[in-house]
Legacy VTK file of the C-alpha trace (Angstrom):
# vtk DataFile Version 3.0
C-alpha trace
ASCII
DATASET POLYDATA
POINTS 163 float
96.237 125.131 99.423
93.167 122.840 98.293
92.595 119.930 99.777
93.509 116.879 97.158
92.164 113.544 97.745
94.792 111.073 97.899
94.701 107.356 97.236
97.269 104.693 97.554
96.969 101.929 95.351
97.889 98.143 96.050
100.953 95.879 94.894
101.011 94.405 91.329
102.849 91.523 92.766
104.866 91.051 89.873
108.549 91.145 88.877
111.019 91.636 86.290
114.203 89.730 87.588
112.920 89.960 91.367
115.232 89.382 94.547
113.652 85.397 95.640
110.987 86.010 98.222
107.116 86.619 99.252
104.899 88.178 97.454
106.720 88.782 94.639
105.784 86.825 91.352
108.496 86.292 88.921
106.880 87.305 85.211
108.321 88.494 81.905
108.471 91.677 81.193
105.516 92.065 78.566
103.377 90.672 81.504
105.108 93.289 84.218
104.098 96.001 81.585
100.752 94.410 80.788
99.822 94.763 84.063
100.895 97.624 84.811
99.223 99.513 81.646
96.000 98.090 82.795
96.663 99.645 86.139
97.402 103.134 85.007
93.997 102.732 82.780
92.023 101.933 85.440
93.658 104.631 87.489
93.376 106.951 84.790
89.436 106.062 84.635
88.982 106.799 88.306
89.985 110.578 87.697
93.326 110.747 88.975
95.256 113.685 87.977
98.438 113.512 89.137
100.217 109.713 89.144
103.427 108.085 91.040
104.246 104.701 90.167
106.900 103.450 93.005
109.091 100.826 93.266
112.891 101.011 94.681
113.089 97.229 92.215
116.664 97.883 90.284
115.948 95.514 87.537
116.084 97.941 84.439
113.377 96.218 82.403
111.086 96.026 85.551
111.573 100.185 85.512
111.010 99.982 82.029
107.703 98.709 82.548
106.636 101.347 84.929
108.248 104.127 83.016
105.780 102.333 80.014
102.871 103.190 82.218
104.272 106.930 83.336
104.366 108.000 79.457
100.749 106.061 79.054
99.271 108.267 81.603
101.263 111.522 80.638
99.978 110.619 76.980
96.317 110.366 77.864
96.352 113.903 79.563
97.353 112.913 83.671
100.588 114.162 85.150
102.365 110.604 85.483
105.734 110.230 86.761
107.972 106.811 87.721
111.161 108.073 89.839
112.879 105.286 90.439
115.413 106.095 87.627
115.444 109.492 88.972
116.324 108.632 92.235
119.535 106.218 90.803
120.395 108.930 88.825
120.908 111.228 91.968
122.530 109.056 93.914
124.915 108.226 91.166
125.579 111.633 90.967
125.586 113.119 94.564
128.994 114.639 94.843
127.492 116.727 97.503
125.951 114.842 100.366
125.345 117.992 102.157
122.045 119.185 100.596
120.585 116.018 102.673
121.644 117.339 106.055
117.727 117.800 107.151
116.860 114.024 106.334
120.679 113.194 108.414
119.519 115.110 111.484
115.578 114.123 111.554
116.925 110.189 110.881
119.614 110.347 113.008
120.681 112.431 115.232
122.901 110.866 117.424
124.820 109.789 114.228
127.969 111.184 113.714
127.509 113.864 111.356
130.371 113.906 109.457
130.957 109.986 109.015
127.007 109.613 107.696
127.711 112.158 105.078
130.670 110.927 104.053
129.192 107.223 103.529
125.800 109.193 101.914
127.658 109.968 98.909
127.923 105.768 98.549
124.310 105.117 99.468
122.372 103.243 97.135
119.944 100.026 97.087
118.965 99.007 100.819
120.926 102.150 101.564
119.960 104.972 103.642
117.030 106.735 101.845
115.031 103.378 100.949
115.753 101.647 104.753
114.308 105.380 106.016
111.415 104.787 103.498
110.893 101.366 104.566
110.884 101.498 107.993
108.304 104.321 108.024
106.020 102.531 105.692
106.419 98.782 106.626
108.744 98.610 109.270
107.898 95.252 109.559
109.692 94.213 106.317
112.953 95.431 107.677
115.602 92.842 109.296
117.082 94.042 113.047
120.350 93.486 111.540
120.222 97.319 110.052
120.861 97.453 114.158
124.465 95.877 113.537
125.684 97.755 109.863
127.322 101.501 109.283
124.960 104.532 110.203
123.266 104.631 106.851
121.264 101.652 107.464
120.351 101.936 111.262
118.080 105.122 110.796
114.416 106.459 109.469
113.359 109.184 108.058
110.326 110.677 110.342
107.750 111.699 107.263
104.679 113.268 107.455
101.610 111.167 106.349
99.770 112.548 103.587
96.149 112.899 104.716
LINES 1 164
163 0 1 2 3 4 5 6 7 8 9 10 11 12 13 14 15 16 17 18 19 20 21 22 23 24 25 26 27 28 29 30 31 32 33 34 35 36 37 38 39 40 41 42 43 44 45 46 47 48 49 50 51 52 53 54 55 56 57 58 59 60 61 62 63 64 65 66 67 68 69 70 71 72 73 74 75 76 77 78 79 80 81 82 83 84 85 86 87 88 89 90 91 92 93 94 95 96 97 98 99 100 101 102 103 104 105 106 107 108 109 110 111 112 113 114 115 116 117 118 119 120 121 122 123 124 125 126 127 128 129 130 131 132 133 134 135 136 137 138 139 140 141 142 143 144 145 146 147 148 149 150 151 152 153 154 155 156 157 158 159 160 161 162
């Protein structure tokens, strides 16, 4: 398998309809989508070949923006994709929690089983798979009361870095 370079962009601190806190900005949505077609331009002019534009942000229009950028980049020839919706879509949909056993035992393992897969089929923002994501990437950021709410919350996912 070749070796791929991989670069991780910074924040556009900007929101569409953002929770109140730091770092976010709150902006319209023709700004959100201003700035983030600029971004995908100047990522697109670095060479990039493959795009993911993240956010776990549940404000549709704020998706809309980055799904605006997705097509952009898919449009001028660079595999672009913005999951978010994907990853709603699935969760919405997950009548069987089972296929997610791997990411239950690496996360939490002294869970009970049964109970976690049972609430996984109700996960969903601040739920399991984004607290996992969170605490791996900027644990920091989330609150020790995940240490006092139902199984979901209190666990990480253990991911590999991508090098």
């Amino acid at each position: 398998m070749p070796c791929w370079p991989f670069i991780v962009a910074g924040h556009i601190e900007m929101g569409v309809d953002p929770c109140p806190g730091p770092g976010t900005q709150f902006s319209s949505y023709l700004s959100v989508r201003k700035a983030v077609l600029e971004a995908c331009r100047a990522i697109a002019e670095l060479g990039a070949s493959k795009v993911v534009l993240m956010t776990f942000h549940g404000a549709p229009l704020h998706n809309a923006a980055l799904e605006a950028g997705a097509e952009w980049l898919r449009a001028s020839g660079v595999g672009a994709v913005a999951p978010f919706h994907i990853i709603v879509e699935k969760l919405i949909d997950l009548d069987d929690p089972s296929g997610y056993s791997a990411a239950i035992d690496a996360a939490a393992p002294d869970a009970p089983r049964d109970e976690l897969l049972r609430w996984l089929a109700r996960d969903m923002h601040a739920g399991f798979f984004e607290t996992s994501l969170a605490m791996h990437l900027a644990p920091a950021t989330v609150g020790e009361i995940r240490k006092r709410l139902p199984h979901g919350w209190r666990w990480r996912i253990p991911l590999r870095r991508v090098r």
